[in-house]
ChimeraX commands (.cxc) that place a marker at each C-alpha (Angstrom):
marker #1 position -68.47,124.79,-67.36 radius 0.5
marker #1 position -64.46,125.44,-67.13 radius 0.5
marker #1 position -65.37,128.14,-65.21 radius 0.5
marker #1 position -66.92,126.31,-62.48 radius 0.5
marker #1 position -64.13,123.87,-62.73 radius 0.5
marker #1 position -61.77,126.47,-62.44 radius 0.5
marker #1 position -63.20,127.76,-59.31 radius 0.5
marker #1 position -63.34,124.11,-57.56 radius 0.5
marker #1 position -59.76,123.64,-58.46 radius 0.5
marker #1 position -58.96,126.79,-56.71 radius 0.5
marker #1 position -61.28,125.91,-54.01 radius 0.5
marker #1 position -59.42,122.37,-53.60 radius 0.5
marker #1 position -56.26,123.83,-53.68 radius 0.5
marker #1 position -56.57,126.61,-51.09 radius 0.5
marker #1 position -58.04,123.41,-48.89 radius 0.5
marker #1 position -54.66,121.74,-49.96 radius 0.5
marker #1 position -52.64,124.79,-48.93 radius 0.5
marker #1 position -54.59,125.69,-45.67 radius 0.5
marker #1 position -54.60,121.76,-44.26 radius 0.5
marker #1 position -50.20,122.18,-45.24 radius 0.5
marker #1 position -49.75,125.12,-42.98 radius 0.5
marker #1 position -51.72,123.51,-40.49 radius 0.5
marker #1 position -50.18,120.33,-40.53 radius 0.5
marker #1 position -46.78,122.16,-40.77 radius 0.5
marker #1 position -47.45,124.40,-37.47 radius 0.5
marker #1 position -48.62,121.46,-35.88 radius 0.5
marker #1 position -44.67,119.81,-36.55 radius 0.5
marker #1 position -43.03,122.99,-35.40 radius 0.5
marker #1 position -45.35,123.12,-32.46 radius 0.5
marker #1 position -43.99,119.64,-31.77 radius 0.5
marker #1 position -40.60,120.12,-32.26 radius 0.5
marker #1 position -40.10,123.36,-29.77 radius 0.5
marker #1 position -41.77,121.28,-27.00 radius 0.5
marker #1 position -39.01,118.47,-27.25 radius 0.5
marker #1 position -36.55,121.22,-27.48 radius 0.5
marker #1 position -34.04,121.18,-24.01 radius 0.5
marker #1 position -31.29,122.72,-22.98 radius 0.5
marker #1 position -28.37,121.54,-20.72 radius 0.5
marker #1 position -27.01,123.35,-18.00 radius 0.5
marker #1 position -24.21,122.69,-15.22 radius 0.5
marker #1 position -24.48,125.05,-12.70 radius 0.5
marker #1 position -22.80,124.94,-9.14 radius 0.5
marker #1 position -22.57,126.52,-5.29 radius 0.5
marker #1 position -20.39,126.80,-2.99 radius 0.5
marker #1 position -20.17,127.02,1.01 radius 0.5
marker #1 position -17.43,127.29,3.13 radius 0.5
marker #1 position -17.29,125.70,6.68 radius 0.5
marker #1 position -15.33,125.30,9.82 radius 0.5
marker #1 position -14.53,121.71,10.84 radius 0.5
marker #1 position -15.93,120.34,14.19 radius 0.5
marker #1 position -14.00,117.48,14.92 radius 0.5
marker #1 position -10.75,116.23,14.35 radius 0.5
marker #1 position -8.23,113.03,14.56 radius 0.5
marker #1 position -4.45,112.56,15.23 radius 0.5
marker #1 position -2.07,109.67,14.84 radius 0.5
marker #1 position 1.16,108.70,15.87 radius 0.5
marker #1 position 3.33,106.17,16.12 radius 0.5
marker #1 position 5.98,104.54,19.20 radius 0.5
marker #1 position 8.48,103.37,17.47 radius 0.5
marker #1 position 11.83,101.63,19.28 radius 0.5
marker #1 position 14.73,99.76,17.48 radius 0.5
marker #1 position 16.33,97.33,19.82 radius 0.5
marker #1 position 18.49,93.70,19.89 radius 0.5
marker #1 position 14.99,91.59,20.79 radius 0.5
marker #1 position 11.54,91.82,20.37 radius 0.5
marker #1 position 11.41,91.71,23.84 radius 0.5
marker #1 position 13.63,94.80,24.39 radius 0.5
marker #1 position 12.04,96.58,21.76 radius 0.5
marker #1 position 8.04,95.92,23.26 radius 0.5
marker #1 position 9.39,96.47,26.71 radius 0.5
marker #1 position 10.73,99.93,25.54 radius 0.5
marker #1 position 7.44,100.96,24.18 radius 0.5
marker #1 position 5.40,99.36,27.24 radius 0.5
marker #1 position 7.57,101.93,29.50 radius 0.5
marker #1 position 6.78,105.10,27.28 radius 0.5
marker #1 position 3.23,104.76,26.52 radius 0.5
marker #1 position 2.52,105.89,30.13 radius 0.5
marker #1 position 4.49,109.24,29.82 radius 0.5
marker #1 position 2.92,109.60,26.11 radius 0.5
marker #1 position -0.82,109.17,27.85 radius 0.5
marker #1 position -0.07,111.43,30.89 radius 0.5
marker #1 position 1.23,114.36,28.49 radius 0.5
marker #1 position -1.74,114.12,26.28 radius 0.5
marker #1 position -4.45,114.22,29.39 radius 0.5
marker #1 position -2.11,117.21,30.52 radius 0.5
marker #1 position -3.07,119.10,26.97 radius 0.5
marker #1 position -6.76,118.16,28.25 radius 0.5
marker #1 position -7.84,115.11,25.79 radius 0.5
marker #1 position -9.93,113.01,28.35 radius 0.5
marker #1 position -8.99,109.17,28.69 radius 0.5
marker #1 position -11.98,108.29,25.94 radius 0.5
marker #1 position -10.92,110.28,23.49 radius 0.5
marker #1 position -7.29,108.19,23.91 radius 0.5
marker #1 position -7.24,105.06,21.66 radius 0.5
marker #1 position -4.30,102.63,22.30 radius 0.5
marker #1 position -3.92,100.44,18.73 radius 0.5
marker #1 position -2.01,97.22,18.71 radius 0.5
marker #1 position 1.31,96.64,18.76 radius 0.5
marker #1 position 3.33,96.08,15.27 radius 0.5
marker #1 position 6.86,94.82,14.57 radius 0.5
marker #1 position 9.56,93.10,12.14 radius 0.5
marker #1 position 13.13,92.24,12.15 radius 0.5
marker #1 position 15.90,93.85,10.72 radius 0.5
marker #1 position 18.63,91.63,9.56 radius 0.5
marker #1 position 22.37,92.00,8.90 radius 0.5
marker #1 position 24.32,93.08,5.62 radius 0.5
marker #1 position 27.31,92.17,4.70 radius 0.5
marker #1 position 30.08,94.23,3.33 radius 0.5
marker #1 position 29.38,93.62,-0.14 radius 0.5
marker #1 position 25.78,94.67,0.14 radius 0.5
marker #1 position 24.32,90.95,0.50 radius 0.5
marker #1 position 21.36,90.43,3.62 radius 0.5
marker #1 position 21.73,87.20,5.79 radius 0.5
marker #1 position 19.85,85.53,8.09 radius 0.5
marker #1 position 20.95,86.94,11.15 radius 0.5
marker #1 position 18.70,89.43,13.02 radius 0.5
marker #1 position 20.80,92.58,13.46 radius 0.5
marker #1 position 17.83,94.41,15.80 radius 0.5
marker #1 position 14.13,94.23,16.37 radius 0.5
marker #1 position 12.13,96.82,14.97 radius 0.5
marker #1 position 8.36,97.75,16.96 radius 0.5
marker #1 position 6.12,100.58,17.14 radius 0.5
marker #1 position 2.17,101.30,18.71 radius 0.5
marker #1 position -0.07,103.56,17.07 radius 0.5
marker #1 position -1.61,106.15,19.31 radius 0.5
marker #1 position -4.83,107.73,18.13 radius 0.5
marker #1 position -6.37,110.78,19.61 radius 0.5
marker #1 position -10.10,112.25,18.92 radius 0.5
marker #1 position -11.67,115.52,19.76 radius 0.5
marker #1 position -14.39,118.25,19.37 radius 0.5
marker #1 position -11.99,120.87,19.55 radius 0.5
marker #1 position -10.10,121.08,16.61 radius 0.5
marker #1 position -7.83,123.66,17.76 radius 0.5
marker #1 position -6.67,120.96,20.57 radius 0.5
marker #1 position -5.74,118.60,17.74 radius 0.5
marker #1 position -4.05,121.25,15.70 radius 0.5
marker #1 position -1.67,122.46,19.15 radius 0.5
marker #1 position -0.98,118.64,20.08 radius 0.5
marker #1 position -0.14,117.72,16.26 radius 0.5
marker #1 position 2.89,120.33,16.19 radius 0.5
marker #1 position 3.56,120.23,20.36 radius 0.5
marker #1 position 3.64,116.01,20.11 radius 0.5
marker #1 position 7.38,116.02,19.27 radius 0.5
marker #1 position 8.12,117.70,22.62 radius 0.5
marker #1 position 8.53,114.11,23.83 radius 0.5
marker #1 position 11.42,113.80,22.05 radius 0.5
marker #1 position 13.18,115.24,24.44 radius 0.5
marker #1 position 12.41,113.13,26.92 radius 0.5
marker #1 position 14.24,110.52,24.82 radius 0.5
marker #1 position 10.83,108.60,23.62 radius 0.5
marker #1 position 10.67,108.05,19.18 radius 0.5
marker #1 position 7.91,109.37,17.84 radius 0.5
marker #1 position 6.40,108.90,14.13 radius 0.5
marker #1 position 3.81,111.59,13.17 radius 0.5
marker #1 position 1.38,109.38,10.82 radius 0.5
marker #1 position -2.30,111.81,10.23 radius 0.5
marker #1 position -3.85,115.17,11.11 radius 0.5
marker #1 position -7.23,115.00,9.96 radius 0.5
marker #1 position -10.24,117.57,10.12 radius 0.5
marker #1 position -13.89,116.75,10.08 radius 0.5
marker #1 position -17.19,118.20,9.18 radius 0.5
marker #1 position -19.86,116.09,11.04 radius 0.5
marker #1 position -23.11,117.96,9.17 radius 0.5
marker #1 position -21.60,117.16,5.31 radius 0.5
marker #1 position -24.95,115.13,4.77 radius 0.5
marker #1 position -26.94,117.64,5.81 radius 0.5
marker #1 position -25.10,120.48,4.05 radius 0.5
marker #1 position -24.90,118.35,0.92 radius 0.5
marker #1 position -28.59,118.45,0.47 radius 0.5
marker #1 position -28.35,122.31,0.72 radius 0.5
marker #1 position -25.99,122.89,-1.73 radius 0.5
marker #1 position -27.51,120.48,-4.49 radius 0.5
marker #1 position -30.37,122.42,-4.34 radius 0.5
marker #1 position -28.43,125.45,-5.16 radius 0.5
marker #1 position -26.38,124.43,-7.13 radius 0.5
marker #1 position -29.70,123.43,-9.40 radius 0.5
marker #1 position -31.14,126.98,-8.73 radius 0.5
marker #1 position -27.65,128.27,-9.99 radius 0.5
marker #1 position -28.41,126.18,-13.11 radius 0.5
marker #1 position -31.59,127.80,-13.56 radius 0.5
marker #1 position -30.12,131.23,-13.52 radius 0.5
marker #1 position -27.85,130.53,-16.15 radius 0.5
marker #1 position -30.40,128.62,-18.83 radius 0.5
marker #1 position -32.60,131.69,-18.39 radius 0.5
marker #1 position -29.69,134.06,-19.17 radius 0.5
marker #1 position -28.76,132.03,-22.21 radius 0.5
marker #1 position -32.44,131.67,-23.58 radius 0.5
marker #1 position -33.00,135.29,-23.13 radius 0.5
marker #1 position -31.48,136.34,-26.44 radius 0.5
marker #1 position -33.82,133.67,-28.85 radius 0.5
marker #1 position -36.87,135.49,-26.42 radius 0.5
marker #1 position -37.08,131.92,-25.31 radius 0.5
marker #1 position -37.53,130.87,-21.38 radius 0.5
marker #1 position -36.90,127.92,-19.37 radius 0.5
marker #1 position -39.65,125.35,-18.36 radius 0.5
marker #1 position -39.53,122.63,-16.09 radius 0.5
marker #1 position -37.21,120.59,-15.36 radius 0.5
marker #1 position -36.45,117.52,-17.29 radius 0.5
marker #1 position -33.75,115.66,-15.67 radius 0.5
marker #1 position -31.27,116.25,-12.83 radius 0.5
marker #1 position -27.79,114.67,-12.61 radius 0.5
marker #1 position -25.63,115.38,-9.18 radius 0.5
marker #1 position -22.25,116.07,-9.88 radius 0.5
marker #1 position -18.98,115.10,-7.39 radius 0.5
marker #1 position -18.42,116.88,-4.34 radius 0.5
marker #1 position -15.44,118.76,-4.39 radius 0.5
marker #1 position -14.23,119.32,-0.65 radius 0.5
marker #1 position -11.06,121.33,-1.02 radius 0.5
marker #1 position -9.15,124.03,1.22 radius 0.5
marker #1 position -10.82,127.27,1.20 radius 0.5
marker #1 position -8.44,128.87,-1.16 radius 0.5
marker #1 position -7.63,126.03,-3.08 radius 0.5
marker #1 position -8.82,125.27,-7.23 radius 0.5
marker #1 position -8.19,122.43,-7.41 radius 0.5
marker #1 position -11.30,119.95,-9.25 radius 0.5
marker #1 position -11.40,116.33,-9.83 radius 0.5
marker #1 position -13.58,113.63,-11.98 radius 0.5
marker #1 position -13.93,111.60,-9.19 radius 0.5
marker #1 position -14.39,114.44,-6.29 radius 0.5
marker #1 position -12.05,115.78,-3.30 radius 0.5
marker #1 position -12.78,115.48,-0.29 radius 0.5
marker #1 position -9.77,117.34,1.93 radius 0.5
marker #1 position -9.54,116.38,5.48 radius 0.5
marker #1 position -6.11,118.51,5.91 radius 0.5
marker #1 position -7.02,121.82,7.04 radius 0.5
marker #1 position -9.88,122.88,9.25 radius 0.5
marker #1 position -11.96,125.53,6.99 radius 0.5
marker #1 position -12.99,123.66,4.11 radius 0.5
marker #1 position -15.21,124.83,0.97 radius 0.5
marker #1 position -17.83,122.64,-0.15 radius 0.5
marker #1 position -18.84,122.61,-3.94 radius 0.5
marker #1 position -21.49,120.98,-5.52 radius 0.5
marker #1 position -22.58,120.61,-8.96 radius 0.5
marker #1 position -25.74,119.93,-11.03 radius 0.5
marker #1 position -26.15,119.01,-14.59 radius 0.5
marker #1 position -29.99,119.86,-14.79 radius 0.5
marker #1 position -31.99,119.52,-18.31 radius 0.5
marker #1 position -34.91,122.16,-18.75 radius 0.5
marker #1 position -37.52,121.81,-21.59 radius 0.5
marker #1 position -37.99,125.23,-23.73 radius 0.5
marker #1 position -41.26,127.02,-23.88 radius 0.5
marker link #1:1,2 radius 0.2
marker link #1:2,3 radius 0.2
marker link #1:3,4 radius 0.2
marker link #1:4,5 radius 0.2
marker link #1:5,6 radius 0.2
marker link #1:6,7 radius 0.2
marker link #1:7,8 radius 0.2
marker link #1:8,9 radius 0.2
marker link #1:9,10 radius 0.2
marker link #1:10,11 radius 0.2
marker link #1:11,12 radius 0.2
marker link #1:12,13 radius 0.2
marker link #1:13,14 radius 0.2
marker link #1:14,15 radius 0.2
marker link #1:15,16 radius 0.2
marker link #1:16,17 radius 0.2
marker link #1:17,18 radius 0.2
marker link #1:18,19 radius 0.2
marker link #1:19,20 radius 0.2
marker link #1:20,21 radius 0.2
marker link #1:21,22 radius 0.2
marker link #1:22,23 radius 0.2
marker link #1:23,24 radius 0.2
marker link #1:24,25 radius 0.2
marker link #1:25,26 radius 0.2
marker link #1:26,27 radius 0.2
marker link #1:27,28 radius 0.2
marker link #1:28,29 radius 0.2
marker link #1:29,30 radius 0.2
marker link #1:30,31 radius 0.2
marker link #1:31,32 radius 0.2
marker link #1:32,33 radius 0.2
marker link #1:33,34 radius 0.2
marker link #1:34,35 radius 0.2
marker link #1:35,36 radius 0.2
marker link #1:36,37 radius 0.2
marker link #1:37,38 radius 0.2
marker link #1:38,39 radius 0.2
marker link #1:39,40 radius 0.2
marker link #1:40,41 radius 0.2
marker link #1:41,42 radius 0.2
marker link #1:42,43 radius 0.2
marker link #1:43,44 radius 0.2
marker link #1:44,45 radius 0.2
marker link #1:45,46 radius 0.2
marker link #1:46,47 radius 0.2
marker link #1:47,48 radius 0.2
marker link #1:48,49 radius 0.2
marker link #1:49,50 radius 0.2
marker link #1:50,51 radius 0.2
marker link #1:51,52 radius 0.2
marker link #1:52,53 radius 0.2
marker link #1:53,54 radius 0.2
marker link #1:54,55 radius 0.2
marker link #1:55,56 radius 0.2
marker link #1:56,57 radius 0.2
marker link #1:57,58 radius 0.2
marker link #1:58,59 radius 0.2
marker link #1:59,60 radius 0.2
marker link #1:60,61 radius 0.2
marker link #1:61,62 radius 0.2
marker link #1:62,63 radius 0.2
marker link #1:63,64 radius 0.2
marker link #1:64,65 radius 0.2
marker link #1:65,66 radius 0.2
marker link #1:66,67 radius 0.2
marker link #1:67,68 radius 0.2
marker link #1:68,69 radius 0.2
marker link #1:69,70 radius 0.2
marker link #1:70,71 radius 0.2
marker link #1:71,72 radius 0.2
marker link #1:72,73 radius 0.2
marker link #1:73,74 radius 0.2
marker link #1:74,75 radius 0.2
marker link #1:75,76 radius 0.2
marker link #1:76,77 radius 0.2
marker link #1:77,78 radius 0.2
marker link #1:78,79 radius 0.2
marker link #1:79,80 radius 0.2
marker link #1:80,81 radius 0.2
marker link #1:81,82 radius 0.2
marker link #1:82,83 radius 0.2
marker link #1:83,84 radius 0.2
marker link #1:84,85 radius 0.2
marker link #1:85,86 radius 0.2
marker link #1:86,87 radius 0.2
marker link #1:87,88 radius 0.2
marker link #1:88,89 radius 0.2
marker link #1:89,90 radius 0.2
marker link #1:90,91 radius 0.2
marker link #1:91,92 radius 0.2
marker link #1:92,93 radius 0.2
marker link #1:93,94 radius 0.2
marker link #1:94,95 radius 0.2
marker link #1:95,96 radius 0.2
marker link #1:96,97 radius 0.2
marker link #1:97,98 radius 0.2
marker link #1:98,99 radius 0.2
marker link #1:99,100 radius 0.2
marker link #1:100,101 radius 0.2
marker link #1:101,102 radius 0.2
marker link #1:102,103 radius 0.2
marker link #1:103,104 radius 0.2
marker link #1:104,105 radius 0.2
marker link #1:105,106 radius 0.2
marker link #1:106,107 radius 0.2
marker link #1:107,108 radius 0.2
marker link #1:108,109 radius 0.2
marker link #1:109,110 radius 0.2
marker link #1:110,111 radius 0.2
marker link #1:111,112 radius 0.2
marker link #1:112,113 radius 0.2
marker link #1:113,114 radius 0.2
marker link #1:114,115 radius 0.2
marker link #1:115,116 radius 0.2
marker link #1:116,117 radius 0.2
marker link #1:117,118 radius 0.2
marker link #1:118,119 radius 0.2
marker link #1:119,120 radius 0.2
marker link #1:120,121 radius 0.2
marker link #1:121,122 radius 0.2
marker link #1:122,123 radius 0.2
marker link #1:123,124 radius 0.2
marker link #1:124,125 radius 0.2
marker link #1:125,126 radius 0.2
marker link #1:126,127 radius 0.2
marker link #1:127,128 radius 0.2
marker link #1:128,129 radius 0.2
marker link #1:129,130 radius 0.2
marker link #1:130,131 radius 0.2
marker link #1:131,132 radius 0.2
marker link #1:132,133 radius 0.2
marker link #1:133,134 radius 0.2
marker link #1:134,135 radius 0.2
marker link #1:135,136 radius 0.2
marker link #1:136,137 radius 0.2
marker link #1:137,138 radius 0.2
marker link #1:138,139 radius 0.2
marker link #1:139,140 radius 0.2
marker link #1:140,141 radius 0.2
marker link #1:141,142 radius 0.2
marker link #1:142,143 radius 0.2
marker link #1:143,144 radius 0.2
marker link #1:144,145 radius 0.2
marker link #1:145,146 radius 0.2
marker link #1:146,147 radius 0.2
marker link #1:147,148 radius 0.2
marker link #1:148,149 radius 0.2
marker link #1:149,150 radius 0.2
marker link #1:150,151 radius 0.2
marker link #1:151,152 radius 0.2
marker link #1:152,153 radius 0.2
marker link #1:153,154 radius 0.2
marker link #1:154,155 radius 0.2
marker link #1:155,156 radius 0.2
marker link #1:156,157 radius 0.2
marker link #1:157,158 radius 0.2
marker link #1:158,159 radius 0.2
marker link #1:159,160 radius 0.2
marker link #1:160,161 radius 0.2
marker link #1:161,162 radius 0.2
marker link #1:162,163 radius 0.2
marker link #1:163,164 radius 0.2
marker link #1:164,165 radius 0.2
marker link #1:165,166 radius 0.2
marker link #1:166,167 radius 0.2
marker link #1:167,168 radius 0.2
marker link #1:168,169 radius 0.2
marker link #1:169,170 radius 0.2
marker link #1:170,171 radius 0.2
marker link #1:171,172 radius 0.2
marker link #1:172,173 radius 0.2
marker link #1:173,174 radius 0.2
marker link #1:174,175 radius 0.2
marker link #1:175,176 radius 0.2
marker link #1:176,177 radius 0.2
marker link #1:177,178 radius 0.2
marker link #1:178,179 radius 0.2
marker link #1:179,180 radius 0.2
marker link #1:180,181 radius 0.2
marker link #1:181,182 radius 0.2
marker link #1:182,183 radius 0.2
marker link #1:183,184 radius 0.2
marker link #1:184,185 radius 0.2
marker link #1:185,186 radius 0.2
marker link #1:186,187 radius 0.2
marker link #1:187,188 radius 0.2
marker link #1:188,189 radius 0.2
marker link #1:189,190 radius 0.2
marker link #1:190,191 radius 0.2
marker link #1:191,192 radius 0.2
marker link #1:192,193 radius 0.2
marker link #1:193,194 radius 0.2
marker link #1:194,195 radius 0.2
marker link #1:195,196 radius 0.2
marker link #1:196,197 radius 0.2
marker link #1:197,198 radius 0.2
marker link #1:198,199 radius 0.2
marker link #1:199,200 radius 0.2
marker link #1:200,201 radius 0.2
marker link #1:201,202 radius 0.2
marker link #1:202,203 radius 0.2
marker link #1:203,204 radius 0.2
marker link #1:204,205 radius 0.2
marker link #1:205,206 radius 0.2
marker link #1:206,207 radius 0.2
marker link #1:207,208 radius 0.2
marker link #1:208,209 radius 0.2
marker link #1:209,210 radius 0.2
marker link #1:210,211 radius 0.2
marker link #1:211,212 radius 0.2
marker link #1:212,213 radius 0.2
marker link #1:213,214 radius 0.2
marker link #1:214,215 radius 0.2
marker link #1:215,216 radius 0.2
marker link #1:216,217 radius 0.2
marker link #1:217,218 radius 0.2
marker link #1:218,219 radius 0.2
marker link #1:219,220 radius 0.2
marker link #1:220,221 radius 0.2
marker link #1:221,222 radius 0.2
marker link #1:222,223 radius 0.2
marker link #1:223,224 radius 0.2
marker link #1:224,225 radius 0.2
marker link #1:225,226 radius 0.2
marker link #1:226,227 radius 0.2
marker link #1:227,228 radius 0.2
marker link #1:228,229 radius 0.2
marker link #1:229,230 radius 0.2
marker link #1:230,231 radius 0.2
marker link #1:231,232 radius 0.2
marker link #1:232,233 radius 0.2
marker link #1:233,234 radius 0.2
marker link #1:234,235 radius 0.2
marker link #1:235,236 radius 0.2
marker link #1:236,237 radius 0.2
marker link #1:237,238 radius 0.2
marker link #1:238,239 radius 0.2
marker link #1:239,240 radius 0.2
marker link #1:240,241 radius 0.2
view
């Protein structure tokens, strides 16, 4: 009689101990398929600007506002003639409107009154082209005019990429593969591999001079020189298997 209870005590208890590991293998089991891992990984591309912008000012100081306008009416045609001489093309020339204030008198003691000492104007002269080596030569040749007595006011020299939309689809998809690379290589040593992906975050564009470092939170995007570098970044999530 004990011995039969003996033997169904050990039978219930092995069925106690068997349905534990199970149960137990099922929660690990669990567990590792929840597991993920977090990975930033990023590409870069460098590329050569195709168009370009440059603005400057007319700027002339005289007694009246009508002096002062008159001035600037009398050298826009020289400033338009030299710049279709360096081969920009009439629609590529935009003419912006006119801007001005007065300037009023100090006295000796430091104190400004109310009488206008001279008239101060200036038009804003915008040029656009294709060929951003013509904006580069007429950015540094512009002050040639000086010469000819006419005040000039350098204001932007900026460098375009017209296929960044396109090229930023590129390089997020890169940049992910890049993140890939670098969960696999960091899984390898728990014999662990990376499974699919979980979640993708796009990171800032960082537009930046070609030999430049320099990263921001919110993203760069350099319009100062003509070859740029283009990086992208991906914060991707991969499940463990």
């Amino acid at each position: 009689m004990f011995e039969k209870l003996e033997k169904l005590q050990l039978i219930i208890l092995s069925l106690i101990i068997t349905a534990g590991i199970i149960f137990a293998a099922n929660i690990v089991t669990k567990s590792i398929s929840k597991d993920v891992i977090t990975v930033t990984g990023s590409y870069s591309e460098n590329v050569t600007s195709d168009n370009g912008r440059f603005e400057f000012e007319l700027n002339a100081r005289k007694p009246t506002k009508v002096e002062a306008f008159n001035t600037i009416n009398n050298q826009r045609p020289v400033v338009i003639k030299y710049l279709e001489s360096q081969g920009f093309k009439p629609e590529e020339i935009e003419i912006k409107s006119f801007q001005g204030y007065n300037s009023y008198k100090v006295t000796p003691n430091g104190m400004s009154t109310n009488e206008i000492a001279y008239f101060n104007a200036s038009q804003t002269i915008s040029v656009k082209s294709n060929d951003v080596n013509k904006i580069k030569k007429i950015s540094t040749e512009i002050n040639n005019l000086i010469s000819k007595g006419i005040d000039i006011n350098v204001l932007e020299t900026a460098y375009f990429y017209s296929e960044l939309p396109e090229i930023k689809v590129k390089l997020l998809e890169e940049a992910t593969k890049d993140a890939k690379q670098r969960a696999s290589a960091m899984l390898k040593a728990t014999n662990n591999k990376v499974g699919k992906i979980q979640s993708v975050k796009m990171g800032v564009f960082q537009i930046t001079p070609v030999d430049s470092t320099n990263v921001s939170d919110m993203g760069i995007s350099d319009t100062s020189t003509i070859e740029k570098k283009i990086t992208s970044v991906a914060n991707v999530t991969f499940i463990i298997k």
